[in-house]
C-alpha positions in Angstrom: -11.9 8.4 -28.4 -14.1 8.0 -25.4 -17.8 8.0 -25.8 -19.4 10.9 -24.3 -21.1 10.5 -20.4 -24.7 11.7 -19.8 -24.6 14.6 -17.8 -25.6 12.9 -14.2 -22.8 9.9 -15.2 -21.0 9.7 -12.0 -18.5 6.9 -13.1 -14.9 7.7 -12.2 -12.6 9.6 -15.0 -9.0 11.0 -15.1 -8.4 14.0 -16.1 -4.6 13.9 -18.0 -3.2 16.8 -15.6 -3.8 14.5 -12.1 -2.1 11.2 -13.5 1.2 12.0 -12.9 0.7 12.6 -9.1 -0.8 9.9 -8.5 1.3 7.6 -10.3 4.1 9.0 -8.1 2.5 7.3 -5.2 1.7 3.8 -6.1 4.6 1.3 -5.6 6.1 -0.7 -8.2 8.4 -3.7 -8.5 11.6 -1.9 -8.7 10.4 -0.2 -5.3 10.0 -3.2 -3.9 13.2 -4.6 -4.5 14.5 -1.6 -3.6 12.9 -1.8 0.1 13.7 -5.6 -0.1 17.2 -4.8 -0.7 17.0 -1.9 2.7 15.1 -4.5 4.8 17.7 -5.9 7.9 18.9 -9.1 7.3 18.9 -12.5 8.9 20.2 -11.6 12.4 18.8 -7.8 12.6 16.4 -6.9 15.2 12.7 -6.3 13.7 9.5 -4.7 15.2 6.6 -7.2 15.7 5.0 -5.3 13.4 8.2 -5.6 10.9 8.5 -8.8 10.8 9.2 -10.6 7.5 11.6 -13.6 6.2 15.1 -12.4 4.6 14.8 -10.7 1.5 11.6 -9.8 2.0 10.4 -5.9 2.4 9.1 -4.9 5.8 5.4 -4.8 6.1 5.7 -0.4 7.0 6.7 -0.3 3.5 3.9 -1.7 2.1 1.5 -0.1 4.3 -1.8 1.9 2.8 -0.2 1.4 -0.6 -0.9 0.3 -4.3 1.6 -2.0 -5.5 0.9 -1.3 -9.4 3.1 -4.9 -10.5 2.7 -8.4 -11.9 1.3 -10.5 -8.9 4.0 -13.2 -9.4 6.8 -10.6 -9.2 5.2 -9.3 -6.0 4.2 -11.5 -3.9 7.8 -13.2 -3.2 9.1 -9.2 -2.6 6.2 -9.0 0.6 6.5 -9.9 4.2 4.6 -13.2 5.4 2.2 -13.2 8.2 1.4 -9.2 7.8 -2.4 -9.4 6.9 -5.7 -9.9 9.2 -7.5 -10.7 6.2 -7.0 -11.3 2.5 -9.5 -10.7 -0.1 -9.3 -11.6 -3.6 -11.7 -11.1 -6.5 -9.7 -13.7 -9.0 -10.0 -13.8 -12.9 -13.0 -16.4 -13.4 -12.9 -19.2 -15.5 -14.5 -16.6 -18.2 -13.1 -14.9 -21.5 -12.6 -11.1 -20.4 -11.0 -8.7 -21.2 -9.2 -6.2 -18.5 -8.5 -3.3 -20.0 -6.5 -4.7 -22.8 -5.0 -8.0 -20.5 -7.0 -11.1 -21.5 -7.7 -14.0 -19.2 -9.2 -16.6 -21.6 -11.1 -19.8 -20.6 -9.9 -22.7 -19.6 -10.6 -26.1 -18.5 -11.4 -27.1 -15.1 -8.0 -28.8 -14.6 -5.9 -26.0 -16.3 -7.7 -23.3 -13.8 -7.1 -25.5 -11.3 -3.6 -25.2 -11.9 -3.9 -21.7 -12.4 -5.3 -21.2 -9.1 -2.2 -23.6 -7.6 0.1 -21.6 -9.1 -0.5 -18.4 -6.7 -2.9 -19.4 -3.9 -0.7 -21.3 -1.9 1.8 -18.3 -1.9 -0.9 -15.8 -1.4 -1.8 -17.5 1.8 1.2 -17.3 3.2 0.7 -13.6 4.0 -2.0 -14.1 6.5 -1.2 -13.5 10.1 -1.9 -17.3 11.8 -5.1 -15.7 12.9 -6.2 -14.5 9.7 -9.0 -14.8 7.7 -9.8 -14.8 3.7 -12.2 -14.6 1.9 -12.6 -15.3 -2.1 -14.9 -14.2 -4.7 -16.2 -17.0 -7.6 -19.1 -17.7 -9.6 -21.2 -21.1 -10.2 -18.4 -21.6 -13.2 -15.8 -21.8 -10.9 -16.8 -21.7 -7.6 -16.2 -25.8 -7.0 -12.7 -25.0 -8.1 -11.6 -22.3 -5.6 -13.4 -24.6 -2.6 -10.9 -27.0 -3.6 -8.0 -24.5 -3.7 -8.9 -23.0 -0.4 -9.4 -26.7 1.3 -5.9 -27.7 0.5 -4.6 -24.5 2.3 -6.8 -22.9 5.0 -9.9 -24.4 7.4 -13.1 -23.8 4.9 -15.8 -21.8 7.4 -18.2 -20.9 5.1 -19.6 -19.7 1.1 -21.7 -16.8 0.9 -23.9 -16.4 -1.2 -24.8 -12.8 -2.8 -27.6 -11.7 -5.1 -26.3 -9.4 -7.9 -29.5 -7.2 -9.1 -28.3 -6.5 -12.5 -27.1 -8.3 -15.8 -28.3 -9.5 -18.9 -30.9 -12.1 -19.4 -30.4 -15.6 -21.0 -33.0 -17.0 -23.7 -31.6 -20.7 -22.9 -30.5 -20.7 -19.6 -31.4 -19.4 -16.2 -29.9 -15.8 -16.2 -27.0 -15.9 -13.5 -27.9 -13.8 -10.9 -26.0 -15.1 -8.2 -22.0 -15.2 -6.9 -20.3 -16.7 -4.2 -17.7 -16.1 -1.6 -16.0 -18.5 0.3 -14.7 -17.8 3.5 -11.9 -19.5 4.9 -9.6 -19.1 8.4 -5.9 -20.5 9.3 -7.1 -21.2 12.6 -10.9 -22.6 13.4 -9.8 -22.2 17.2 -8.3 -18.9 16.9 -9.9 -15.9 14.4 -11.8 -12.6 14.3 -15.3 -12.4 13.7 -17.2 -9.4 15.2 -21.0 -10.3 13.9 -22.0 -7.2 16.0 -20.8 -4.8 13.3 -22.6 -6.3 10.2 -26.3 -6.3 11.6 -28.9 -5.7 9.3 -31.2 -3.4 9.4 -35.0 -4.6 7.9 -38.5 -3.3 7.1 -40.8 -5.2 9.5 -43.7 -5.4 7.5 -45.9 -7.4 10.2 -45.3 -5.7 13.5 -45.7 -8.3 16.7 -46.5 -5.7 19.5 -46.8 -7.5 23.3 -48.6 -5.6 25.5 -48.9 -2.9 22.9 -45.1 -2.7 22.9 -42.7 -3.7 19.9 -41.6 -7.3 20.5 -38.4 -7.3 18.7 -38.4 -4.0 16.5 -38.2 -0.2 16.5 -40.5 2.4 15.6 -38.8 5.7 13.6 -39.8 8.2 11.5 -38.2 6.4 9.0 -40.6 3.8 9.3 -40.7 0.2 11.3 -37.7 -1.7 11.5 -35.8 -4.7 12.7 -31.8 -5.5 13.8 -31.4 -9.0 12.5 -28.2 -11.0 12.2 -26.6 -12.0 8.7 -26.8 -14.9 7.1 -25.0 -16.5 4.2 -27.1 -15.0 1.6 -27.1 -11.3 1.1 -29.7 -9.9 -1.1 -29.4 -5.9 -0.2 -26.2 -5.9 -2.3 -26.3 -3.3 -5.2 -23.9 -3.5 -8.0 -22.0 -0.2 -8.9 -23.6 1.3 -11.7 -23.2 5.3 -13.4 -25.1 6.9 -10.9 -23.5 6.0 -8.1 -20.0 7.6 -7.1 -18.1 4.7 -6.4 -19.0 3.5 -10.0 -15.3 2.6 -12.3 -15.3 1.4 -15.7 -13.7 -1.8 -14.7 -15.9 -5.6 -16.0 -15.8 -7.0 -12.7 -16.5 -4.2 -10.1 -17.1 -4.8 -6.6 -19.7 -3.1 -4.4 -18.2 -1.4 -1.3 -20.8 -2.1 0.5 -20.0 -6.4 -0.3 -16.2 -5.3 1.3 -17.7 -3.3 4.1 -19.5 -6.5 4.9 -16.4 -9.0 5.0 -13.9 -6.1 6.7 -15.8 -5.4 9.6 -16.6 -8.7 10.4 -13.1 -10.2 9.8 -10.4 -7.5 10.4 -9.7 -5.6 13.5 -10.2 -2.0 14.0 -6.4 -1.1 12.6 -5.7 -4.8 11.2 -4.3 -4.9 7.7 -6.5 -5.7 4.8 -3.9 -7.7 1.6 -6.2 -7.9 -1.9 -3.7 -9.2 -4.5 -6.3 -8.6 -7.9 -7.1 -4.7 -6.5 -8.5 -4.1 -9.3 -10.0 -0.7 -9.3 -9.7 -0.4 -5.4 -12.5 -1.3 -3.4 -11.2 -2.9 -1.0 -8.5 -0.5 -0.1 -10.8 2.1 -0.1 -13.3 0.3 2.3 -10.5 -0.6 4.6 -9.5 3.4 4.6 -13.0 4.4 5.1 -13.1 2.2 7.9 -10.1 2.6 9.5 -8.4 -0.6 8.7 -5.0 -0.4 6.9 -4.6 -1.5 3.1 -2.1 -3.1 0.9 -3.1 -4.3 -2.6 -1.4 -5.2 -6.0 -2.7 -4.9 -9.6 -0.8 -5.4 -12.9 -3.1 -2.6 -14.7 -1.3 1.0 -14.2 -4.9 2.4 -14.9 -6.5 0.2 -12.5 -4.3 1.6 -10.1 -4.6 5.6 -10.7 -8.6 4.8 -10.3 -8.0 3.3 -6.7 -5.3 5.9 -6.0 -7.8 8.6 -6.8 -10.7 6.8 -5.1 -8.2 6.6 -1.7 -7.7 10.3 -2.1 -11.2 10.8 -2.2 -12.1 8.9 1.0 -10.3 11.4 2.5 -12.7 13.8 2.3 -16.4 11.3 2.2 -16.2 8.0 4.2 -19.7 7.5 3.4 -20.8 3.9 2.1 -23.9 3.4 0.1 -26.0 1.1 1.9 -24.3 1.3 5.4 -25.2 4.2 8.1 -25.5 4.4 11.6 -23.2 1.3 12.3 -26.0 -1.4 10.2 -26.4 -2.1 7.0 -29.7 -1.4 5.1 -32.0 -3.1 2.3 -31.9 -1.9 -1.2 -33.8 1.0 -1.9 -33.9 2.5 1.4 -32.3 6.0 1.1 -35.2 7.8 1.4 -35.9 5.8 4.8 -32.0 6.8 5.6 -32.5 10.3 5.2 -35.5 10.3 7.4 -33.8 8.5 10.0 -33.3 11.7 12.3 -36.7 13.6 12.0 
């Protein structure tokens, strides 16, 4: 039996009357091969936007869906070249537990392996100007560099601040996770740093000739438009008063995705996540106009993003992002105020 929720708990449930509808709508393997199996063969005229090696499905098949499948099983069944950006949140070289699948620890050179045994595949789904980005933390982080250097031109590691977890009595408490960013083609790749400015307090207005050199006054308060850097700190990890909140270990913030699709994927562009997970980054890439493809082994998993997508349907709002910028933690009240 499930614990009980406080009453202002806003984490995601499933009611047992709504699963069967939206399992209907996720894709699985057999659908794949089915599609495969449909696709034209060598010699049959494709789309540009169809395009995809023999025995492969066509990349409209796959198109705003959850694949709910065993990545292995997948990935050979999809279309190469169909995504403007790939995002993965891996298993980390940590013990945990994902709802009932285990990924235990291993050494360095056995996740090593385990990173060479679907990495190289994965990347063959970007379009040749591409971009991807992947999730680690300090545990593994020198691992996936290495993984990503063999395939793809390394542009980048972020490095975000995550506000919440428990402390450590003999050890610095992590607090920190990293990103690495990575493109096919240094010389050729989207980045549109226009549409992930910042929005900051200014808490020592420069005024020249009286004027604001650099910032804005509002109602909401005194603010600047910076650029972003490498290291994010107005990140906030999904917790049980905020909508977006799943039960899932590892959740990302859709405010984190917001960040890497707009910058990297064109307005339309494809967004490929092969760990979905509970659906973030699908349901970023919906809220944002982008188009979504993603594959998780866990069916659950998958009804949670299914019913987040269906949700975005009706609130395209982002915690943290308004107004085309992205904002500091704890800052709603300054939001709201924003048009008095």
């Amino acid at each position: 039996m499930k614990a009980q929720r406080a009453k202002n708990n806003r984490t995601l449930t499933l009611n047992e009357e709504e699963i069967p509808a939206l399992r209907a709508r996720l894709l699985t393997e057999a659908d794949l091969r089915a599609a495969a199996n449909a696709s034209p063969k060598n010699g049959a005229k494709k789309s540009a936007n169809d395009s995809a090696k023999s025995g492969g499905v066509l990349a409209t098949a796959i198109e705003n869906k959850v694949i709910n499948a065993d990545l292995f099983a997948a990935l050979p069944l999809l279309p190469d070249a169909f995504a403007d950006l790939i995002i993965i949140d891996p298993p980390y070289n940590l013990s945990k537990n994902f709802g009932g699948l285990k990924f235990n620890e291993r050494s360095d050179a056995a996740y090593d392996e385990y990173l060479a045994s679907w990495f190289p595949a994965v990347c063959k789904k970007l379009k040749a100007s591409g971009s991807l980005y992947i999730c680690g933390d300090w545990k593994c982080s020198s691992a996936l560099q290495r993984a990503v250097a063999k395939e793809l031109s390394v542009m980048n590691r972020i490095t975000w601040q995550r506000e919440k977890g428990r402390g450590a009595k003999s050890n610095w408490k992590n607090a920190m996770e990293d990103i690495w960013f990575a493109v096919k083609n240094p010389d050729d790749y989207y980045f549109d740093v226009e549409a992930v400015m910042q929005k900051r307090k200014v808490l020592a207005p420069y005024t020249q000739d009286g004027k604001p050199k650099d910032w804005e006054r509002a109602a909401a308060g005194n603010f600047r438009l910076t650029h972003p850097s490498n290291f994010w700190d107005d990140i906030s990890v999904p917790f049980w008063s905020m909508p977006e909140n799943t039960d899932h270990p590892t959740q990302k913030p859709e405010k984190l995705c917001a960040k890497l699709i707009l910058a990297s994927c064109p307005k339309g562009g494809m967004v490929f996540d092969p760990f979905l997970g509970s659906g973030t980054s699908a349901v970023v890439a919906k809220k944002l106009g982008r188009a979504f493809c993603g594959i998780e082994i866990n069916e659950e998993y998958c009804l949670w993003a299914q019913k987040r997508l269906e949700r975005a349907e009706s609130d395209a709002s982002i915690q943290g992002y308004a107004d085309g910028v992205f904002w500091e933690r704890n800052t709603l009240a300054e939001q709201t105020r924003r048009f008095l």
